[in-house]
N, C-alpha and C positions, 0 to 999 in steps of 0.2 A: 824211524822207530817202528817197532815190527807192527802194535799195536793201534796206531795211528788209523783212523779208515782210509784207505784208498781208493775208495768209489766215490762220486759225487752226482747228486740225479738233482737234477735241474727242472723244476715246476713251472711251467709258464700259465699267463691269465689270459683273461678276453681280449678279444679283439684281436689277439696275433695268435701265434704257434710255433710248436718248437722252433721255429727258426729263429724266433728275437734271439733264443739265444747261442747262436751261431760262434759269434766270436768266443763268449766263454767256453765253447766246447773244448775248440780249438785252444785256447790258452790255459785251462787247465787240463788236458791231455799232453799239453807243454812239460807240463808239470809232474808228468810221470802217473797222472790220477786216471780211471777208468769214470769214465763221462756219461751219463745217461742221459737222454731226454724227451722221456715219454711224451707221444700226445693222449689228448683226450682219448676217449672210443671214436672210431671214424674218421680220427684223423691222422693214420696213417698216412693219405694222399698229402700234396704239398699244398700251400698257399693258394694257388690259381685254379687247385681244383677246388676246393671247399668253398672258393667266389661265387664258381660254379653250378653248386651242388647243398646251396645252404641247407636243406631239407636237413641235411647230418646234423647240423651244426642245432637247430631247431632237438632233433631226438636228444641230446644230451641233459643226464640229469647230475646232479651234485653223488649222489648214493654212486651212479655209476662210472663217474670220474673219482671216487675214490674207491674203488674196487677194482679198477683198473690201476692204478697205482699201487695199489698193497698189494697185487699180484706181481707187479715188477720186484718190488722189494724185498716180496717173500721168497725169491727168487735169489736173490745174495747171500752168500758167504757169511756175509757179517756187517751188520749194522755202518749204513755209508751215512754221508753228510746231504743233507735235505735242504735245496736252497730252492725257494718259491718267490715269485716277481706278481705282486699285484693278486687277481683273484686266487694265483701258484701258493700268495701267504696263506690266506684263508686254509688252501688245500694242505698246508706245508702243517700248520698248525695241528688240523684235524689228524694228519698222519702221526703224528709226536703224538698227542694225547691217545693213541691205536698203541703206542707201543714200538713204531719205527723210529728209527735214526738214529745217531749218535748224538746229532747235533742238528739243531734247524737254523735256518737263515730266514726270516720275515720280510722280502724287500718289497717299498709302498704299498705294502699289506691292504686287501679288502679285511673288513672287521669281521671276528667270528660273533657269534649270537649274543645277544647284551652291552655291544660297546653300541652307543646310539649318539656317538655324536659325529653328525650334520653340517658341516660346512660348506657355503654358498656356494664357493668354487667345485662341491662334490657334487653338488644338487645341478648346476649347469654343466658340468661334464658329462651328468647320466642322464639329462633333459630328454637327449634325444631315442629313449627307449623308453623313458619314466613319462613322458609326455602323454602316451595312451595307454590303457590296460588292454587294447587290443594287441599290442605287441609282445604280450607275454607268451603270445602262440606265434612268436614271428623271430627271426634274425633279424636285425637291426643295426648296421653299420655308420660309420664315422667320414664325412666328408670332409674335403681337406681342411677347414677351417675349424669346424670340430678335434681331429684329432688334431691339429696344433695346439688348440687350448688345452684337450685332456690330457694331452701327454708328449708334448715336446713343446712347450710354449718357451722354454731358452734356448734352442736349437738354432743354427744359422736356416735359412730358408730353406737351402738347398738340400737341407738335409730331411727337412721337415717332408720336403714332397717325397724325398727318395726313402724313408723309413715308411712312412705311407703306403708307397708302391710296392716294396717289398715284402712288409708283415701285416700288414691292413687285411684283417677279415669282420665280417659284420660275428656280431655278440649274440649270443641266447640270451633274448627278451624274458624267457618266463622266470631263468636261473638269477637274473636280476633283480626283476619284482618281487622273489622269494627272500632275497638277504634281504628285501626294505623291509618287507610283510611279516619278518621269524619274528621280531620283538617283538609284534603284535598278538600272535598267536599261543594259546596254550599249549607243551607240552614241547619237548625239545626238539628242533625244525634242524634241517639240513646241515645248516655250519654251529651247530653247538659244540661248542666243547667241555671238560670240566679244569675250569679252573684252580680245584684243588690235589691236581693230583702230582704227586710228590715222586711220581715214576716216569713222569715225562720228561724227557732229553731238554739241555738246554737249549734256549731260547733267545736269537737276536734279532729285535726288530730295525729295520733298517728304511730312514726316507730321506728323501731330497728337499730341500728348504723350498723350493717351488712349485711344487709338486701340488697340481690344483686337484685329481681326482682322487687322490688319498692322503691329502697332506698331515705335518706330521703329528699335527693332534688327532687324527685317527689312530697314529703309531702309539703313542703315550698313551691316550686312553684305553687302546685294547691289550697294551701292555700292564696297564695298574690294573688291570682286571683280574690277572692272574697274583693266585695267594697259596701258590706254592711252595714248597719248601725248595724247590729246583731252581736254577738262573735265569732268570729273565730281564735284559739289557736292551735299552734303544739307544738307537744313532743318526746322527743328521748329517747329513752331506749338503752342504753350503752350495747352491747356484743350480742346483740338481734336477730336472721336472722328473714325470712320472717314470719317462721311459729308462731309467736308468741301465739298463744291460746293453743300451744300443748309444748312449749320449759321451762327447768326448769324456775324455778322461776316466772311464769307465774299471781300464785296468787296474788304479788304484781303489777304487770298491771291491773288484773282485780278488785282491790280493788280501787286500786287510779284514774282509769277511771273510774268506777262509783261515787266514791267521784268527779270528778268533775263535772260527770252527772248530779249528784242530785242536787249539789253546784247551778248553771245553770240552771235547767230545768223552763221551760215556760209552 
């Protein structure tokens, strides 16, 4: 259908980069869909430079990971489909309430400003950067036993070390501190969005029932937060942890979230 978008730009979060999402490129480029998938500022280079060279990974602020982004967008034809993975939701969100997409996808969504709720399994997954305030000036990565809990804790083993080895980069410390700290501060902080606005694209939030660093009561409650007159829909995928774009059976999420994409899109 001529209408339909044919582009899809794919948001990735911490800790990895566009490469988590490597297979979906490739399978919806299957699909006859033009694929995008910006990195942050800086992160052009691959994987094993930014290990390298954390100092980038350190300069990144939220303002300049979405002005990088709307400059890719504003850049299209015509309004494409916006799917974001993890701190990608946060960004995916902010992008929809700007005015881009047709259509967003929220998968294991970090929360945008005002959902505050805290689960234990969220609080030991981010332990290891929330642990000092020193690290708000630091990169801060995931050893192996770490990123099994955060984010492949149903994984076979072998898969665990090898997602690891392949997407595994350290996090910006301060950009983390910032989302615990926005609730606290006066005046609207980096991931606010407005929740009433009735011009924003619809909206699917999407988690996996195991999923200890955003599990799915962070999905529901940043989803009843919005009181717009626009769609806003959550879904669970049964056995799922965080890393959903790289964990078996992956292809059936990414079929049936773009079937409701399209379903949707404006």
């Amino acid at each position: 259908m001529p209408d339909q978008p044919d582009t899809i730009v794919l948001v990735h979060g911490f800790w990895v980069t566009p490469r988590s999402w490597e297979h979906w490129v490739a399978h919806y480029e299957g699909k006859g869909y033009r694929v995008l998938a910006p990195g942050y500022p800086g992160f052009e280079i691959e994987v094993e430079g930014l290990r390298a060279s954390p100092e980038i990974i350190v300069a990144v602020t939220v303002p300049a990971i979405i002005a990088k982004l709307e400059s890719v967008l504003a850049e299209l034809d015509s309004p494409p489909i916006i799917i974001g993975h993890s701190a990608g939701g946060a960004f995916t969100q902010i992008l929809l309430d700007h005015g881009y997409g047709a259509a967003g996808v929220a998968m294991s969504s970090a929360p945008t400003e005002g959902v505050r709720v805290v689960p234990a399994s969220q609080v030991r997954s981010t332990f290891p950067v929330l642990k000092s305030p020193a690290n708000r000036h630091k990169a801060v990565g995931l050893d192996l036993d770490q990123w099994r809990y955060a984010f492949t804790n149903t994984f076979p083993e072998d898969e665990v070390v090898a997602t690891h080895e392949r997407y595994h980069i350290p996090a910006n410390g301060g950009i983390l501190w910032g989302s615990v700290l926005a609730n606290f501060q006066p005046g609207h902080q980096d991931t606010w969005v407005d929740y009433k606005n009735d011009k924003r694209a619809p909206l699917l939030f999407v988690s996996g029932s195991e999923d200890h660093i955003m599990p799915p009561s962070v999905q529901r409650s940043n989803a009843k937060h919005y009181k717009s007159d626009t769609v806003t829909e959550t879904r669970e995928y049964e056995g799922f942890a965080h890393l959903l774009p790289a964990q078996q059976g992956w292809q059936t999420i990414a079929d049936e979230v773009l079937e409701w994409a399209v379903a949707h899109a404006r």
